[in-house]
C-alpha positions, -999 to 999 in steps of 0.1 A, spaced: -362 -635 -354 -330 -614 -348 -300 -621 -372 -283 -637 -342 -311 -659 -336 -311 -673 -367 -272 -678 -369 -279 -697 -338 -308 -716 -353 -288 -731 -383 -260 -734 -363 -280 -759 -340 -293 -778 -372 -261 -784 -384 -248 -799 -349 -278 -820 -352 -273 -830 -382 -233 -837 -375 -245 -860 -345 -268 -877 -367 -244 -884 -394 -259 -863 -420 -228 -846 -430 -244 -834 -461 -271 -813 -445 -247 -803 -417 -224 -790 -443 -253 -771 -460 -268 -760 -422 -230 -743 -416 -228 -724 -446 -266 -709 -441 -254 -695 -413 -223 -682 -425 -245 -664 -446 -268 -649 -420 -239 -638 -408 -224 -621 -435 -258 -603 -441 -255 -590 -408 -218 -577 -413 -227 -565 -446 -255 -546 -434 -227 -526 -410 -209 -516 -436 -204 -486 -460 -196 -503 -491 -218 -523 -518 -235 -553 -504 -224 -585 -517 -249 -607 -535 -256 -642 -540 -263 -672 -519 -244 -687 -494 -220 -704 -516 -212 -669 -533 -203 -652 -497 -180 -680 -489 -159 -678 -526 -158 -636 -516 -142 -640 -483 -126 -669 -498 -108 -647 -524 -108 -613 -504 -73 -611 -493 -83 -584 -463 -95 -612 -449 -70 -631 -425 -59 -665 -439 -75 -685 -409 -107 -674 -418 -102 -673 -460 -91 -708 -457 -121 -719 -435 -143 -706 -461 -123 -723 -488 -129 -754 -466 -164 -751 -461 -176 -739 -497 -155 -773 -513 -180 -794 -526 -183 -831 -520 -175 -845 -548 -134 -829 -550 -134 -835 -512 -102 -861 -518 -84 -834 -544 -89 -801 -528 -91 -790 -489 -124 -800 -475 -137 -795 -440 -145 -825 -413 -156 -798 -389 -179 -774 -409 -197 -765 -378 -162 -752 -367 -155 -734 -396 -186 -718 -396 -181 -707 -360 -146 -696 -368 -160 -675 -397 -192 -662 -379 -167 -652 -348 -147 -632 -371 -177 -611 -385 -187 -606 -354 -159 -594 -339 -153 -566 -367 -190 -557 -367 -189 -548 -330 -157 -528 -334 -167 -508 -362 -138 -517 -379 -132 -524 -417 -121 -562 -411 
């Protein structure tokens, strides 16, 4: 499968999931594909690949200011576990914040540009 295929693929899982009220595995669905996506982008570019799971992509754009805010606070969002959902920001929507992350990537993948 292509990298966009499987971005799509988790992407679906995780709006099933949503629907079904799984939260959890929607949550967990979102972030997988944030992190196809981010192997793809990573792949594009000149510098070191990041490493890590999914959870470790989403603290690096998270905490990489050349990132724009929308998008570091989505991952922010999205990599907040469950249990400190009430003390720090937490998603309701992290099939949106995946999309809004994933949109971002792919935008600066196809333009070649540095972010």
């Amino acid at each position: 499968m292509t990298p966009a295929a499987l971005i799509e693929q988790e992407l679906a899982a995780a709006q099933a999931a949503q629907q079904n009220g799984n939260d959890g595995k929607a949550r967990v669905c979102a972030r997988r594909a944030v992190a196809r996506a981010t192997e793809a982008w990573i792949a594009q570019r000149p510098s070191p690949p990041w490493h890590g799971d999914a959870m470790a992509h989403l603290r690096h754009i998270q905490q990489d200011a050349s990132f724009p805010l929308p998008i570091r606070q989505a991952a922010e969002r999205l990599s907040t576990s469950v249990t400190r959902q009430h003390a720090t920001p937490f998603t309701s929507d992290p099939v949106g914040d995946a999309k809004l992350i994933i949109v971002h990537l792919s935008s600066t993948t196809s333009d070649n540009d540095p972010r």
